[in-house]
N, C-alpha and C positions, 0 to 999 in steps of 0.2 A: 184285646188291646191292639192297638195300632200305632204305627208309627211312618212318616211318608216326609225325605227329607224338604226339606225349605226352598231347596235351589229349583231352577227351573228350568227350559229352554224351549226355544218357542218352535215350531214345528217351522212356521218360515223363512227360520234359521237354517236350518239345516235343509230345507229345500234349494234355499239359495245356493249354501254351499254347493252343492253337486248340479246346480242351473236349472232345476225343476220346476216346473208348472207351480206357484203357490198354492194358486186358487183351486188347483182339482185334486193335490194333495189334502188340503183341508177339509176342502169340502167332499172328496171321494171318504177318507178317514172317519169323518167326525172329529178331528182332534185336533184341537190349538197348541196346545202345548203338554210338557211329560215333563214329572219331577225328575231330579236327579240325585245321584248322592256326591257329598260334600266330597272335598281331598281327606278329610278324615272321618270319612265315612265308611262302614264295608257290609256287607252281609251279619256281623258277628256284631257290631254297634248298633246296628237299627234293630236287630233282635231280642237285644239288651232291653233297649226302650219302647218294644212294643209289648214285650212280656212283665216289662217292670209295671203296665200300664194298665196288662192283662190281671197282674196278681193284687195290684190295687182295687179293681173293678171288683174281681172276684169276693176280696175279703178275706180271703183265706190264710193261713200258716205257709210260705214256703217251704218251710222244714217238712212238709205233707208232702210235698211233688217227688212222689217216685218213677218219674220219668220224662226226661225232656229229649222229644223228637224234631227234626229241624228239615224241611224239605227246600230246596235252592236248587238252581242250574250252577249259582256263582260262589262258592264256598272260598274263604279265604284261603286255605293253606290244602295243601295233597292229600298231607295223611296224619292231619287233627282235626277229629269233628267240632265242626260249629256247636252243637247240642253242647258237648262235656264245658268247650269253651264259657257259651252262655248260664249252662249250670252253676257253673263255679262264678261267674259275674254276679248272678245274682245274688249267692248264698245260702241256696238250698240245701246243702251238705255235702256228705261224701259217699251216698248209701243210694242214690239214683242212677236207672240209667240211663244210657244217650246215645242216639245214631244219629244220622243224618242221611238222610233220601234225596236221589237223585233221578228225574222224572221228568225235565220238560215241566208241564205246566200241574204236572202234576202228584211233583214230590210233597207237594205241603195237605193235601187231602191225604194222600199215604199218611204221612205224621199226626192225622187227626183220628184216622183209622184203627192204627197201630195203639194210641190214649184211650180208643173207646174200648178198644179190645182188652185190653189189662186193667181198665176201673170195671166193665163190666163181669169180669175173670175174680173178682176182687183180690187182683196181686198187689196192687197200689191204690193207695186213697185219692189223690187227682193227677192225672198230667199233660204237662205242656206240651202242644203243638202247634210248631212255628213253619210260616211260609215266609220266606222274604228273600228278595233278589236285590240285583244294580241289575241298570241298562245294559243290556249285550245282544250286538249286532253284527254283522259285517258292514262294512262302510257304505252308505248308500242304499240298502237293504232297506224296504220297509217296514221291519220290524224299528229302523233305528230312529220313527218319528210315535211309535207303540210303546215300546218294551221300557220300562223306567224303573224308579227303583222305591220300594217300599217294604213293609214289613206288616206281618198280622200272627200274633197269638190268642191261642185257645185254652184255655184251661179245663179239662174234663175233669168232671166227679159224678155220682151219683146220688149226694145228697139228697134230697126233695127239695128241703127246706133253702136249700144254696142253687137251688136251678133255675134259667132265665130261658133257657131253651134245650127242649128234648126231638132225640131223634125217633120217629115212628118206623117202628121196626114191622115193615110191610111185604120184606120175607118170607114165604113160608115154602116148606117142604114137603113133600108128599112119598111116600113110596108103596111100588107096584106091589 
């Protein structure tokens, strides 16, 4: 499931602001413009709606999700994970668990890692694994005409009959 908010801003925007070249911005980039998220938008809301979006796709029982892992640079609060937050948004219960990974670009693959690891373990029947950010930059920075804000969940299981995409496990180990 997905979710990517509504709002927008145009990369010639923010070029101007800081007196930049439009043209070699966009055209250096590729990018005309990057979503943003609303004033009542955060990491913990767009995750909401992209795993509400996930579990509908899926099909499945949320009472099943024995684990929701959540990968972000931009977590709403210090020291309450997003994961427990969106858990409990959803409705999934009180019997799952939940971290949240921090990585750069690459906490929300950890959180998908971590799901394939425990349904292939068979410790849990499916789990979510969410990646979703806001824009964050220093000012001026070229990440701040890149970096926007969006969300993506996963749902892992193992079913057969419930799978849309498997990973090929092309691993192998040898010893001397």
């Amino acid at each position: 499931g997905a979710y990517i908010p509504r709002y927008r801003i145009k990369a010639e925007e923010i070029a101007n602001q800081y007196g930049k070249d439009v043209n070699s911005i966009i055209n250096g980039l590729l990018v005309n413009e990057k979503s943003v998220a609303g004033l009542d938008e955060d990491t913990v809301t767009m995750s909401v709606e992209s795993s509400l979006n996930a579990i509908k796709v899926a099909g499945i029982d949320k009472k099943k999700i024995g684990a929701v892992f959540s990968g972000s640079e931009s977590k709403v609060y210090a020291v309450k994970p997003n994961a427990a937050i969106v858990g409990e948004a959803l409705g999934i219960g009180n019997t799952f668990t939940a971290a949240d990974f921090e990585f750069a670009c690459k906490a929300g693959t950890t959180a998908l890692q971590c799901c394939l690891g425990l349904v292939k373990s068979d410790m849990i029947d499916y789990g979510l694994a969410i990646g979703t950010d806001t824009s964050q930059s220093a000012p001026g920075d070229i990440l701040e005409y890149t970096a926007s804000s969006g969300s993506a969940s996963f749902i892992v299981g193992e079913k057969k009959a419930e799978i849309i995409a498997e990973i090929e496990d092309t691993v192998s180990f040898t010893s001397d």
